[in-house]
KEKE-3310 file (N, C-alpha, C; in steps of 0.2 Angstrom, whole numbers, plus 5000, padded with zeros to 4 digits):
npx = (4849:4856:4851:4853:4870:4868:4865:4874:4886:4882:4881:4870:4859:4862:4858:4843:4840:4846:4839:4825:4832:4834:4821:4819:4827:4823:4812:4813:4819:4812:4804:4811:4810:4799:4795:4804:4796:4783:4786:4793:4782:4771:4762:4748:4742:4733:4734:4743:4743:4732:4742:4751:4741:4740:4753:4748:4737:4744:4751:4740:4733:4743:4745:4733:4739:4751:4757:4753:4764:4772:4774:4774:4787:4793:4801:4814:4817:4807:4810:4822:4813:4809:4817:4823:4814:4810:4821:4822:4807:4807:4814:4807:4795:4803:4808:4798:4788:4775:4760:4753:4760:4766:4757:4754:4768:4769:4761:4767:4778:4773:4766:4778:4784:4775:4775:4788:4788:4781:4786:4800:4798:4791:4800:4810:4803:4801:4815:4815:4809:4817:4829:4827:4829:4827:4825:4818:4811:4824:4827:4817:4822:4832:4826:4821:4834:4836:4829:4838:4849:4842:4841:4855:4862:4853:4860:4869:4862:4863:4876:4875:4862:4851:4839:4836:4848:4853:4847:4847:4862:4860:4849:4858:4867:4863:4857:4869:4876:4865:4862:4876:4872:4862:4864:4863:4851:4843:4837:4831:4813:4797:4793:4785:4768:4754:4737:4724:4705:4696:4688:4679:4685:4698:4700:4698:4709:4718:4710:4707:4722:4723:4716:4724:4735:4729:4724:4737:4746:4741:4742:4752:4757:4749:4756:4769:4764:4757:4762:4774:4761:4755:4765:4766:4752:4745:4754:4760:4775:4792:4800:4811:4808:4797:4800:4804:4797:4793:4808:4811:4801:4806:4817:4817:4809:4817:4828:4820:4818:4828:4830:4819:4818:4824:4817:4805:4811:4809:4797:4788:4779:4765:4762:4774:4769:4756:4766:4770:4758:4755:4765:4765:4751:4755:4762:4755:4745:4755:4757:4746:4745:4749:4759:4774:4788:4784:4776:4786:4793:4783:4780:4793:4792:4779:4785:4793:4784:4777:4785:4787:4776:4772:4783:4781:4768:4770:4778:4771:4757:4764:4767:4753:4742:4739:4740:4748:4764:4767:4755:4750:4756:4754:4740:4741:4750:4740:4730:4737:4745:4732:4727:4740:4739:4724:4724:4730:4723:4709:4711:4713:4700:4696:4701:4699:4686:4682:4693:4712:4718:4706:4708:4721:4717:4709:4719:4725:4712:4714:4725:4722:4713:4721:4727:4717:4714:4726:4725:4715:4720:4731:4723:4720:4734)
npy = (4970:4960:4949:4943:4943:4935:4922:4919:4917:4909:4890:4885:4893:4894:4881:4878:4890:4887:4876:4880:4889:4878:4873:4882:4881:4869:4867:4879:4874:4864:4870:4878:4868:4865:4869:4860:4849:4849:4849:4836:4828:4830:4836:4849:4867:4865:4854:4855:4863:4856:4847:4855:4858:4846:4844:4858:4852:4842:4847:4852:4843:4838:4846:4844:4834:4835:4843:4835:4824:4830:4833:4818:4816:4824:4840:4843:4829:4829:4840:4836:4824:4829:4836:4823:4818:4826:4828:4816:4817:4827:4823:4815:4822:4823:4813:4807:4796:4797:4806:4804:4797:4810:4817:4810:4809:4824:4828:4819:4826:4840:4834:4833:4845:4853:4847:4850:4864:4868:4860:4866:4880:4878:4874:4886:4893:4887:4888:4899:4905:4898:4902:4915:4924:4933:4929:4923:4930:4934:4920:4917:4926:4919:4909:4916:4917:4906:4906:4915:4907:4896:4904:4906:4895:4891:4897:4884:4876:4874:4868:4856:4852:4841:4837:4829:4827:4837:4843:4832:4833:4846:4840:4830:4841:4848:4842:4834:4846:4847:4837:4838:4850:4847:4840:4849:4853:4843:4834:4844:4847:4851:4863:4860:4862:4869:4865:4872:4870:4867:4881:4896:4907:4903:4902:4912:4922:4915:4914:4929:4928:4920:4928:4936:4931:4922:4935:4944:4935:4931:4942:4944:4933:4940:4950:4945:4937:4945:4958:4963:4962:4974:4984:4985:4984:4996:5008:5007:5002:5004:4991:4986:4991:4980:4971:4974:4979:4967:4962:4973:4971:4959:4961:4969:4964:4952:4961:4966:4954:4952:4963:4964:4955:4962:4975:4970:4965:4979:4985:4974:4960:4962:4976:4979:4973:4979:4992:4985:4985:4997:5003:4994:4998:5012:5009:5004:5016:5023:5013:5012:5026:5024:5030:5025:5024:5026:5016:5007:5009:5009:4997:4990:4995:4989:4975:4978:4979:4968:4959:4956:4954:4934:4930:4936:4931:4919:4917:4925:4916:4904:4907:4908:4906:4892:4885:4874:4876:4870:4866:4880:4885:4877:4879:4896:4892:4884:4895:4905:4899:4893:4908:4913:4902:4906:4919:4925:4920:4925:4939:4937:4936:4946:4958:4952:4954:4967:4978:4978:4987:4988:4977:4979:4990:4983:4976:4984:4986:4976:4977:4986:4980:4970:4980:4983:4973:4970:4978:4973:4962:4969:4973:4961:4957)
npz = (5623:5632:5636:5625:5624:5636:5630:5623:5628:5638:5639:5644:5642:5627:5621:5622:5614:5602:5599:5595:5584:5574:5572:5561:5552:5548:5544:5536:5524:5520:5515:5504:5495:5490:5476:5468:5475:5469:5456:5453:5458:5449:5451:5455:5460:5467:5473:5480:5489:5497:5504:5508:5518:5526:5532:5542:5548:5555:5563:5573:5577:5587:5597:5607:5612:5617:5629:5639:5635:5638:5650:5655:5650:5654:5652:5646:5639:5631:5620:5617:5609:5602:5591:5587:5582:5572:5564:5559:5553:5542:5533:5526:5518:5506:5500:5496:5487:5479:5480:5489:5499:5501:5507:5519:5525:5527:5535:5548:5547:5552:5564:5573:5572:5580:5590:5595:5596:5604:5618:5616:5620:5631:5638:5640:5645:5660:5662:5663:5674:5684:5684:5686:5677:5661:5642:5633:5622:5616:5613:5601:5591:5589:5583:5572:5566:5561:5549:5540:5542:5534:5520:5517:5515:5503:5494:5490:5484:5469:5468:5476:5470:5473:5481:5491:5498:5500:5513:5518:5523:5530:5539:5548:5553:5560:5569:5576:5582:5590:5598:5605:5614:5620:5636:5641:5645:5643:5659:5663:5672:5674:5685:5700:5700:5710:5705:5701:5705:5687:5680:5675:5678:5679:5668:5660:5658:5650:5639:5635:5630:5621:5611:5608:5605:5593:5585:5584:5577:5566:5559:5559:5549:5538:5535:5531:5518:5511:5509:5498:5488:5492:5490:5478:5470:5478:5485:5470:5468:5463:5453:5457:5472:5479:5486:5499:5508:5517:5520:5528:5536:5542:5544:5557:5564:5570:5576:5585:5593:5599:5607:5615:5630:5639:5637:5642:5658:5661:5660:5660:5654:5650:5648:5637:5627:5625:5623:5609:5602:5601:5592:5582:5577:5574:5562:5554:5550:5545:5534:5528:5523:5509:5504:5495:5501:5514:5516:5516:5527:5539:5537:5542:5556:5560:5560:5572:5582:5583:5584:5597:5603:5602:5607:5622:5625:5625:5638:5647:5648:5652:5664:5671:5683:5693:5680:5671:5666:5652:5647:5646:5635:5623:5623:5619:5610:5600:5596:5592:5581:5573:5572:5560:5552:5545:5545:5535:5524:5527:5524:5510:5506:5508:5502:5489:5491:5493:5494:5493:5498:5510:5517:5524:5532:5539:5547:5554:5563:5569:5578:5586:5593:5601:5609:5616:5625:5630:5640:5649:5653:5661:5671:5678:5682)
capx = (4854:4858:4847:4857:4873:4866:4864:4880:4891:4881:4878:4864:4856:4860:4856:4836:4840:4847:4832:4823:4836:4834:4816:4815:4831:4820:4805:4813:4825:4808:4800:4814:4813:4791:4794:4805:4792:4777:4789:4795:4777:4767:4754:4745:4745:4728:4734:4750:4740:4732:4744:4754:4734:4743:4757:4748:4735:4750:4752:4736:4734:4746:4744:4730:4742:4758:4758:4755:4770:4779:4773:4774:4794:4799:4802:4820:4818:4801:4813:4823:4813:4805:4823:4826:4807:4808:4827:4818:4803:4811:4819:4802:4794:4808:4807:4789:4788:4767:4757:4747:4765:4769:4754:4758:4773:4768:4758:4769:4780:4768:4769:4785:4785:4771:4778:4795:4786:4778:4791:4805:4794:4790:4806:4813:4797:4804:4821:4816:4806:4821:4835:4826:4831:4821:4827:4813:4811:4829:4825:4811:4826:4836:4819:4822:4840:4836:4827:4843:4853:4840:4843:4861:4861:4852:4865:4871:4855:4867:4881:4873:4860:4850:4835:4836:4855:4853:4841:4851:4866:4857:4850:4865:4873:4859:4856:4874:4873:4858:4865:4882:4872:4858:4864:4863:4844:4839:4835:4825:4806:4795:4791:4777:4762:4746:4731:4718:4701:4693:4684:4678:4692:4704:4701:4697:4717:4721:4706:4712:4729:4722:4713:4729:4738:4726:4725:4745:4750:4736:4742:4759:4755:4746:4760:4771:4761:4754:4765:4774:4758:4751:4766:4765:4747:4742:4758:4765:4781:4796:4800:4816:4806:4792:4801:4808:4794:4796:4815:4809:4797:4809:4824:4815:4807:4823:4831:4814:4816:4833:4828:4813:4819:4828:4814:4799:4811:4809:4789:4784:4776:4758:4764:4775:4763:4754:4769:4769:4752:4754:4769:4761:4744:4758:4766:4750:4745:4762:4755:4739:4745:4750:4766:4778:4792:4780:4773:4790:4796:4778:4781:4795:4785:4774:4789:4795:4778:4773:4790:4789:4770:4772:4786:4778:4763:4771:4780:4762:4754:4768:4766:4747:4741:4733:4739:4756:4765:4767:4747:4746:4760:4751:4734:4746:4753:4735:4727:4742:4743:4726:4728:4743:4735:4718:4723:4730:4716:4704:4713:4713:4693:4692:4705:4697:4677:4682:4702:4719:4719:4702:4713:4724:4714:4707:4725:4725:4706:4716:4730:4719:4711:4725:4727:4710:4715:4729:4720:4709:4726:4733:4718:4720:4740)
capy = (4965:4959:4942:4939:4941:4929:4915:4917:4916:4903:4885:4884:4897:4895:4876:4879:4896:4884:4872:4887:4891:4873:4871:4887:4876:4861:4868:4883:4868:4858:4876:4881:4865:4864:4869:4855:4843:4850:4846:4828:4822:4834:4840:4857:4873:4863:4847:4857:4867:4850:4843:4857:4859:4840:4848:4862:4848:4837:4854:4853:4835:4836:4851:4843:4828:4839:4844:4826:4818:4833:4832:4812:4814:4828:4846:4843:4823:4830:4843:4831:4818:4832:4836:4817:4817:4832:4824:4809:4817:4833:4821:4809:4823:4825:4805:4802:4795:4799:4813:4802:4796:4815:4820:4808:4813:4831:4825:4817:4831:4843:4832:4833:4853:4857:4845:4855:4870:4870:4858:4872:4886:4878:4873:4894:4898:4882:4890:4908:4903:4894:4906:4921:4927:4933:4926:4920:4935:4932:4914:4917:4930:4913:4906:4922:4919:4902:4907:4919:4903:4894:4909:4906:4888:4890:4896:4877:4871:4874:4864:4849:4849:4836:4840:4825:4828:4844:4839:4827:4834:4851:4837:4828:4845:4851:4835:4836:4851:4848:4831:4840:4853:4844:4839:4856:4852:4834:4834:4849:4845:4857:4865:4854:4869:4869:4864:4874:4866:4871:4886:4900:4911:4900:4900:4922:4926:4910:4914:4937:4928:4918:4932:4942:4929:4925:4942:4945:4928:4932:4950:4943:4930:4942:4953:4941:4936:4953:4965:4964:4964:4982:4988:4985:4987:5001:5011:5006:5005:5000:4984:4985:4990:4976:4966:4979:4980:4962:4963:4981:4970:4952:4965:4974:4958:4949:4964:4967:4950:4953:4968:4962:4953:4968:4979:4967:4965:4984:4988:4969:4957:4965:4982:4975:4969:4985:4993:4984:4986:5004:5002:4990:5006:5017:5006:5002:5020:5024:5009:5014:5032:5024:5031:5018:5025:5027:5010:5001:5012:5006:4988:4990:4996:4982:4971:4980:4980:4962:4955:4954:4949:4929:4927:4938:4929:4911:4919:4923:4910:4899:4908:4908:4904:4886:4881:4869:4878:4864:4868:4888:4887:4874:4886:4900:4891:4883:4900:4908:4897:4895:4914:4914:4899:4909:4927:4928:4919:4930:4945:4937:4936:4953:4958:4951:4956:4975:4980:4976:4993:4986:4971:4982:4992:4978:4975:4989:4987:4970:4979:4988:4976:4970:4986:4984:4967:4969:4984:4967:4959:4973:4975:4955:4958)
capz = (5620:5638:5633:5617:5628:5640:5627:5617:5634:5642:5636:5645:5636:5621:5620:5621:5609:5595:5595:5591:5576:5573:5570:5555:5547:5546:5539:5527:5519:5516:5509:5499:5488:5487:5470:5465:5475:5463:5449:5454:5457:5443:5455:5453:5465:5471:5476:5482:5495:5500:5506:5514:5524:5530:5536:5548:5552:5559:5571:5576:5581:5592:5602:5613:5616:5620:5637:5641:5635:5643:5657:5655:5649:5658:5646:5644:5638:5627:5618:5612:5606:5594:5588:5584:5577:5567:5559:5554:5548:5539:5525:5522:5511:5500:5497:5494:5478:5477:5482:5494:5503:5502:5513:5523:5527:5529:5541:5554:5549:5557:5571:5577:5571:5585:5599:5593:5596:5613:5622:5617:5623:5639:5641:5641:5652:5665:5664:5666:5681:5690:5684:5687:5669:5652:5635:5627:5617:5610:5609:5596:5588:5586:5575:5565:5563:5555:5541:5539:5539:5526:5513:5514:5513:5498:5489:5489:5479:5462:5471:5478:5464:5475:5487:5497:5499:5505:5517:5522:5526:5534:5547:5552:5555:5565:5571:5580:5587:5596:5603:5609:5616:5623:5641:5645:5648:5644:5662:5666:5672:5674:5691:5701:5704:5714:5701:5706:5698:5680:5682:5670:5680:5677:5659:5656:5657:5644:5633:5632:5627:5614:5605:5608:5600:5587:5579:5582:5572:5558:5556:5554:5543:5532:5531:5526:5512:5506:5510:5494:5482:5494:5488:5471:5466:5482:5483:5464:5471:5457:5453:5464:5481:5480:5491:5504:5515:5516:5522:5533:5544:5547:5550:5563:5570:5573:5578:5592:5600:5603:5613:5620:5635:5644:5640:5647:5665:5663:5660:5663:5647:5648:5645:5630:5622:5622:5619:5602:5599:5598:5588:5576:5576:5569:5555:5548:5548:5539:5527:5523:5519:5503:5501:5495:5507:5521:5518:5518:5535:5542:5539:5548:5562:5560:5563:5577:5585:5584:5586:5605:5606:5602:5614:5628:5625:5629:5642:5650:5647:5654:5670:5671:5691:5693:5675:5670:5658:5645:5643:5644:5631:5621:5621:5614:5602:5594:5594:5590:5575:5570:5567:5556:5546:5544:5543:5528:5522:5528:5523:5505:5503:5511:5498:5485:5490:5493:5489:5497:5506:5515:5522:5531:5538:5544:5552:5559:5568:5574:5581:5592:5599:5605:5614:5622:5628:5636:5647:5651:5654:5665:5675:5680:5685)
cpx = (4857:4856:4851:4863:4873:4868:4870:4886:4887:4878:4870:4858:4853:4856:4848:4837:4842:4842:4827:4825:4834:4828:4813:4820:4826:4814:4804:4817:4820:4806:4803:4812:4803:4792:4795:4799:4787:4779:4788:4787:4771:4760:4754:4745:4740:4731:4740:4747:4737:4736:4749:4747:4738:4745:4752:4740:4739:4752:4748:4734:4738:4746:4736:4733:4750:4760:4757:4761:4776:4780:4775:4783:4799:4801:4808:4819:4813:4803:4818:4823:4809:4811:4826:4821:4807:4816:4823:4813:4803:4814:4812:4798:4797:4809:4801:4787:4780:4765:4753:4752:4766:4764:4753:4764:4774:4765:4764:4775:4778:4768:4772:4786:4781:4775:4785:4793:4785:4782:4798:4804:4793:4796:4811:4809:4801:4810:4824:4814:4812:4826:4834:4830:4827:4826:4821:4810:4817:4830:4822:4816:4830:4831:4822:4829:4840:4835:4832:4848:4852:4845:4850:4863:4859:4856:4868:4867:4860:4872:4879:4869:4855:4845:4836:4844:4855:4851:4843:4859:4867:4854:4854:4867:4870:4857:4864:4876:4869:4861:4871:4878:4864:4858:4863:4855:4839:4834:4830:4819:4804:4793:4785:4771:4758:4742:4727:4713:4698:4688:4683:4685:4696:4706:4703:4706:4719:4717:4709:4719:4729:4721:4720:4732:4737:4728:4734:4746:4746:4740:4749:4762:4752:4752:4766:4769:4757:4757:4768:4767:4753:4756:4768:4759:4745:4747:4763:4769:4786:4797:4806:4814:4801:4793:4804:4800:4794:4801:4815:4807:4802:4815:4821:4811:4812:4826:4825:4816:4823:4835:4825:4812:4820:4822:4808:4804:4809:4801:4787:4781:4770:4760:4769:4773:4757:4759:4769:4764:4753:4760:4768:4755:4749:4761:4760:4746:4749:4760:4750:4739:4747:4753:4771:4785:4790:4778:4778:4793:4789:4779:4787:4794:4781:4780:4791:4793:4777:4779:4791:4781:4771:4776:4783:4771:4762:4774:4773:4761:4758:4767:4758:4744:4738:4734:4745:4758:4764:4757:4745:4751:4756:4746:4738:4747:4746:4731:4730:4742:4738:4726:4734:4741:4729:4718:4725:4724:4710:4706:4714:4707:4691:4696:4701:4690:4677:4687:4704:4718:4715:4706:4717:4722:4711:4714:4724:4717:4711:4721:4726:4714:4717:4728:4723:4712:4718:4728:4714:4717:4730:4729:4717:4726:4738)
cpy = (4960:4950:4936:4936:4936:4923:4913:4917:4910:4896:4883:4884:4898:4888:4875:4883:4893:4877:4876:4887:4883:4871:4875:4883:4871:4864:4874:4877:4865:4865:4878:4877:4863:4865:4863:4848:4843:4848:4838:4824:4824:4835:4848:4861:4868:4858:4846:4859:4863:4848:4847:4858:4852:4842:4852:4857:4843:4840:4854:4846:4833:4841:4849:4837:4831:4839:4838:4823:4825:4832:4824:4812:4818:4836:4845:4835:4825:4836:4840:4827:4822:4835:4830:4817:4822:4831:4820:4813:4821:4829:4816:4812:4822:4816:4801:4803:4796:4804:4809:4801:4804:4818:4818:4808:4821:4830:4825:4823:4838:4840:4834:4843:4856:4853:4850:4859:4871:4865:4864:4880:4884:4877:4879:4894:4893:4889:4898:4908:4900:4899:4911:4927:4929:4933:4924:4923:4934:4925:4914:4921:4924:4909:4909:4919:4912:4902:4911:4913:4898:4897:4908:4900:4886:4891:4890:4873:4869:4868:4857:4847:4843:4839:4836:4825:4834:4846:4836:4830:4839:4847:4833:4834:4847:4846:4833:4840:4851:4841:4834:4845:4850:4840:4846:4857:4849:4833:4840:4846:4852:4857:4860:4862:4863:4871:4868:4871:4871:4875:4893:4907:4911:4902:4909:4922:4921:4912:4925:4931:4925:4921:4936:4937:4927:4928:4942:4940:4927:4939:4948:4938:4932:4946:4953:4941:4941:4959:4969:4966:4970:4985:4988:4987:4995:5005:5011:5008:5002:4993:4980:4983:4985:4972:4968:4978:4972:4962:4969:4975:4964:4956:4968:4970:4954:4954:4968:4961:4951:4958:4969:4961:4958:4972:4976:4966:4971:4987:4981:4968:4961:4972:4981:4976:4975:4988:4994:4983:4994:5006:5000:4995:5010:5013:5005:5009:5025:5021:5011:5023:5034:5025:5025:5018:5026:5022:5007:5004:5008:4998:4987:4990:4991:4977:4973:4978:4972:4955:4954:4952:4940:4929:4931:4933:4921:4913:4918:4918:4903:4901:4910:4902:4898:4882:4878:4874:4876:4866:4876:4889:4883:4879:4892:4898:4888:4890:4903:4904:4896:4903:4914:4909:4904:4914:4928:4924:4923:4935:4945:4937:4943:4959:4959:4953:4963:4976:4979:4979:4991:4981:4975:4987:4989:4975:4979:4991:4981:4972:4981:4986:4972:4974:4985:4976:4966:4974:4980:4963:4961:4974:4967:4958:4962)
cpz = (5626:5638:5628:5620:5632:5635:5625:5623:5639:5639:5636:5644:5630:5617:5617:5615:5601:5594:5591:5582:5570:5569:5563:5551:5544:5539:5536:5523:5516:5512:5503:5492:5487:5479:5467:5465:5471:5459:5448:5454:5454:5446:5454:5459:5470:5474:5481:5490:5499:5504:5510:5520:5529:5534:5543:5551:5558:5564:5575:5580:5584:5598:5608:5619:5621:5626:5640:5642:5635:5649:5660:5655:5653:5650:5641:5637:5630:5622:5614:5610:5601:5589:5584:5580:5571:5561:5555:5549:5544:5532:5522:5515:5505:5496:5496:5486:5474:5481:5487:5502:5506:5508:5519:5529:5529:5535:5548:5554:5552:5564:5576:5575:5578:5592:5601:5598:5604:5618:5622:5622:5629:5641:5643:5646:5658:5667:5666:5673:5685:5691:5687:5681:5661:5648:5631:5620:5612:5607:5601:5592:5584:5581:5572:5561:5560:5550:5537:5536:5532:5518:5512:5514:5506:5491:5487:5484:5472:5462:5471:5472:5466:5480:5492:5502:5501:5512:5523:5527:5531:5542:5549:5553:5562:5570:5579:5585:5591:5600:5607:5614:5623:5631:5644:5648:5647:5650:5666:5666:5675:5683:5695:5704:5706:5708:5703:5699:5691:5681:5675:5673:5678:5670:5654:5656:5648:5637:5632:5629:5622:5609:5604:5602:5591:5583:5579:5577:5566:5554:5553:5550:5536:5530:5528:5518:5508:5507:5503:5486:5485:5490:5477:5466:5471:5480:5477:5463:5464:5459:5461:5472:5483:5484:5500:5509:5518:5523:5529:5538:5547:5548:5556:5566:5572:5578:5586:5595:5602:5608:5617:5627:5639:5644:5643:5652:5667:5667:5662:5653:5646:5643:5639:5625:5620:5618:5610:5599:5596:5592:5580:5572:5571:5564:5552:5547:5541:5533:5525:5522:5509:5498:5501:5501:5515:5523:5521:5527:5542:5543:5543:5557:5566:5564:5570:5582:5586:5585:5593:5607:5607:5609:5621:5632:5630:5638:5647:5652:5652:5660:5672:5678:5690:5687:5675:5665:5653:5643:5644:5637:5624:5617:5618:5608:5596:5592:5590:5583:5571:5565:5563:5550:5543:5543:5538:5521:5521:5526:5516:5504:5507:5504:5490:5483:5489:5492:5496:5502:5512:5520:5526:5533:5542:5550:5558:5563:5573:5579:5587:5596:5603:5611:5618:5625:5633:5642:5653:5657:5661:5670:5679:5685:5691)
residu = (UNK:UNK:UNK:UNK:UNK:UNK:UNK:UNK:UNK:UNK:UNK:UNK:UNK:UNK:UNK:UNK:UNK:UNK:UNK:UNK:UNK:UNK:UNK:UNK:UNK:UNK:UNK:UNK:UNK:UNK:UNK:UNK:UNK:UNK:UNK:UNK:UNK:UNK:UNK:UNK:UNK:UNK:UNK:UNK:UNK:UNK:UNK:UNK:UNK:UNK:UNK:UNK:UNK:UNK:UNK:UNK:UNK:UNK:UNK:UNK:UNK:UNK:UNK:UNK:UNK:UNK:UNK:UNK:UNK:UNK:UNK:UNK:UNK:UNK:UNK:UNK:UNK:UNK:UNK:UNK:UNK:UNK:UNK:UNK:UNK:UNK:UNK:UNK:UNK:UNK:UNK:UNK:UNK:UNK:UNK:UNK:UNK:UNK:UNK:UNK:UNK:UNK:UNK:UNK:UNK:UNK:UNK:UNK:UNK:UNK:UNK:UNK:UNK:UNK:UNK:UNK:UNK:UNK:UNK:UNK:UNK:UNK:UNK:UNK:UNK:UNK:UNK:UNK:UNK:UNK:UNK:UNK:UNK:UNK:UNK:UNK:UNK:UNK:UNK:UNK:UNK:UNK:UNK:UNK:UNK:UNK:UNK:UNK:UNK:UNK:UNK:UNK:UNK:UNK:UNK:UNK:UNK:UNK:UNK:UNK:UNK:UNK:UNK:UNK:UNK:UNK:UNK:UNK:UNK:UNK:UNK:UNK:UNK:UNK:UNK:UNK:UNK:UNK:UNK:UNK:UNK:UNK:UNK:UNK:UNK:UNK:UNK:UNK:UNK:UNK:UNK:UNK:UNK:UNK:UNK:UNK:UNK:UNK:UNK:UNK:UNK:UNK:UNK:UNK:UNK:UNK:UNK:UNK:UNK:UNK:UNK:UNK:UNK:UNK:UNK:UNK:UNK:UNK:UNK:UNK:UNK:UNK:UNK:UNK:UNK:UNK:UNK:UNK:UNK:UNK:UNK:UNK:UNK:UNK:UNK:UNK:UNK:UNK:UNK:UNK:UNK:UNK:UNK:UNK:UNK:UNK:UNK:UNK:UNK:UNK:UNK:UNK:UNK:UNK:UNK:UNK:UNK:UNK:UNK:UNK:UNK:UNK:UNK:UNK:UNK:UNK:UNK:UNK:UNK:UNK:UNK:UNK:UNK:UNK:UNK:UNK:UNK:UNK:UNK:UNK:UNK:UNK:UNK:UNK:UNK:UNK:UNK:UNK:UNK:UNK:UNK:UNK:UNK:UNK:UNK:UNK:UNK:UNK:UNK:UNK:UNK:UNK:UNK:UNK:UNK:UNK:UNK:UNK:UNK:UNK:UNK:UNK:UNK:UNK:UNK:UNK:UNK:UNK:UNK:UNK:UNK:UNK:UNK:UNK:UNK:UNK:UNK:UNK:UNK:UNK:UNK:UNK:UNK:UNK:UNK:UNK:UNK:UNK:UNK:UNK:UNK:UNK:UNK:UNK:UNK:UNK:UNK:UNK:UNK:UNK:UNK:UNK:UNK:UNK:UNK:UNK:UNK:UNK:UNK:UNK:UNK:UNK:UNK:UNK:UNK:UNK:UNK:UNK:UNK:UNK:UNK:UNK:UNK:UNK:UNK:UNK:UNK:UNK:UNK:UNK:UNK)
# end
């Protein structure tokens, strides 16, 4: 917890740690109200999932420009012009009077989400590098505790009665905050390295960390999205616990990145990241035993376990020989998402071709590749 400590005693800390909290406000505040937007413009699930594809297209079209206009603005300056950009773009859905405007605006708000994302992240790898400090792990802890502040903002939906008014006045708050706090490291740039040239060497460390990250951000994107219907049709748990494994993994992933940090300065990121492989192997054990009390302890597990892979990963990544950070964080973050877009995809037509249970076992073959990678990983270091 030494990490958490860190941040909430030091500005400088915590300033990067609440763009983090900042970036899950934005984009659960748009998620809360998707039902209303399906209402307001009488579009069907199809034309719904359409247009959120905008959205994690808007992610992706910017990830090969990113590290440029970091590197072009400097990390700090490129930090907050995805915090103005994601203000602005954060309110356009909820005012798009057509479904064609609306994908549009999904769009440019994917944008500003992906530049968000890896200007933040390099901006912690920068600051761990100079300070000689690990947080990144409790950073990604401060994402979690976003979507903590979503759910309780929601309670206001009844009150305000307004999506765009909601919206709106979630980003002026947030919006403020990050401007008072934003001199704390407006001016960081990133370190100047030695380029070494493009080489298939070069690239074997980035490509292990993509697949690591891949599978990890697929697995926890499936379990997200499927955990509740394993325990309802696999372990036909009551109606009460259907959402408990659920609540098991994002409490015991919050509460992983907050511990993360301390123990990667102890074993080091690689070993981590096994660690939580082997971790992640036992929870989905526990889950495929098909006991509804064993599943939800296993999902747990899962959260545990997979809670300090992403941040380790950028960490890496960020410090990878020959590269800029701004582009090992980048490559991270498109694999990394790639797999959390496409695994629970994949894990529904495996789902649907053979049974649910087959999908997590399939998790569980994904887990241990990640275990075999990092021993690839390990063997570089």
């Amino acid at each position: 917890m030494k990490s958490l400590q860190l941040i909430l005693s030091n500005p400088k800390y915590f300033a990067p740690a609440f763009v983090f909290t900042s970036l899950n406000i934005w984009f659960g505040t748009w998620a809360i109200y998707i039902p209303s937007v399906k209402e307001k413009l009488q579009i069907d699930k199809a034309d719904l999932g359409i247009a959120i594809f905008f959205l994690s297209l808007g992610v992706f079209a910017i990830f090969p420009l990113a590290s440029k206009i970091i590197n072009r603005l400097g990390v700090g300056r490129a930090t907050w012009l995805g915090v103005v950009l994601n203000s602005i773009t954060a309110l356009l859905p909820l005012l798009a009077p057509n479904y064609y405007l609306l994908c549009a605006s999904l769009f440019l708000f994917g944008t500003s989400n992906g530049l968000t994302d890896i200007a933040m992240n390099t901006l912690v790898t920068e600051i761990e590098k100079e300070d000689k400090k690990n947080f990144m792990s409790a950073a990604h802890g401060f994402f979690s505790l976003g979507g903590v502040l979503v759910g309780l903002g929601s309670l206001l939906i009844p009150v305000i009665n307004n999506p765009f008014l909601h919206m709106l006045f979630t980003v002026i708050l947030v919006l403020l905050v990050n401007f008072t706090l934003k001199k704390k490291y407006y001016s960081i740039e990133a370190a100047p390295i030695q380029k070494e040239p493009l080489s298939l060497n070069l690239f074997k460390p980035l490509f292990v960390l993509g697949i690591i990250g891949f599978v990890s951000m697929g697995s926890e994107g499936a379990i997200v999205d499927w955990s509740a219907l394993y325990l309802k049709e696999i372990t036909l748990a009551p109606e009460a616990l259907i959402g408990a494994g659920f609540l098991a993994f994002s409490a015991m992933m919050t509460l992983g990145r907050f511990l993360g940090d301390g123990i990667s300065q102890r074993i080091g990121s690689v070993k981590l990241v096994a660690l939580g492989a082997l971790i992640a192997i036992l929870g989905f054990i526990m889950v495929l035993s098909t006991n509804t009390v064993l599943a939800i302890f296993g999902f747990a597990l899962n959260g545990l376990g997979f809670s300090v892979m992403v941040p380790e990963l950028f960490r890496i990544g960020g410090n990878v020989k020959g590269v800029e950070s701004s582009q090992g964080v980048a490559f991270i973050a498109g694999t990394g998402y790639s797999g959390f877009l496409l695994g629970p995809v994949i894990l529904g037509f495996l789902a649907e071709g053979i049974s649910l249970k087959a999908s997590f076992w399939a998790l569980l073959i994904c887990s241990l590749i990640i275990l075999l990678a990092t021993f690839r990983l390990y063997r570089r270091g």
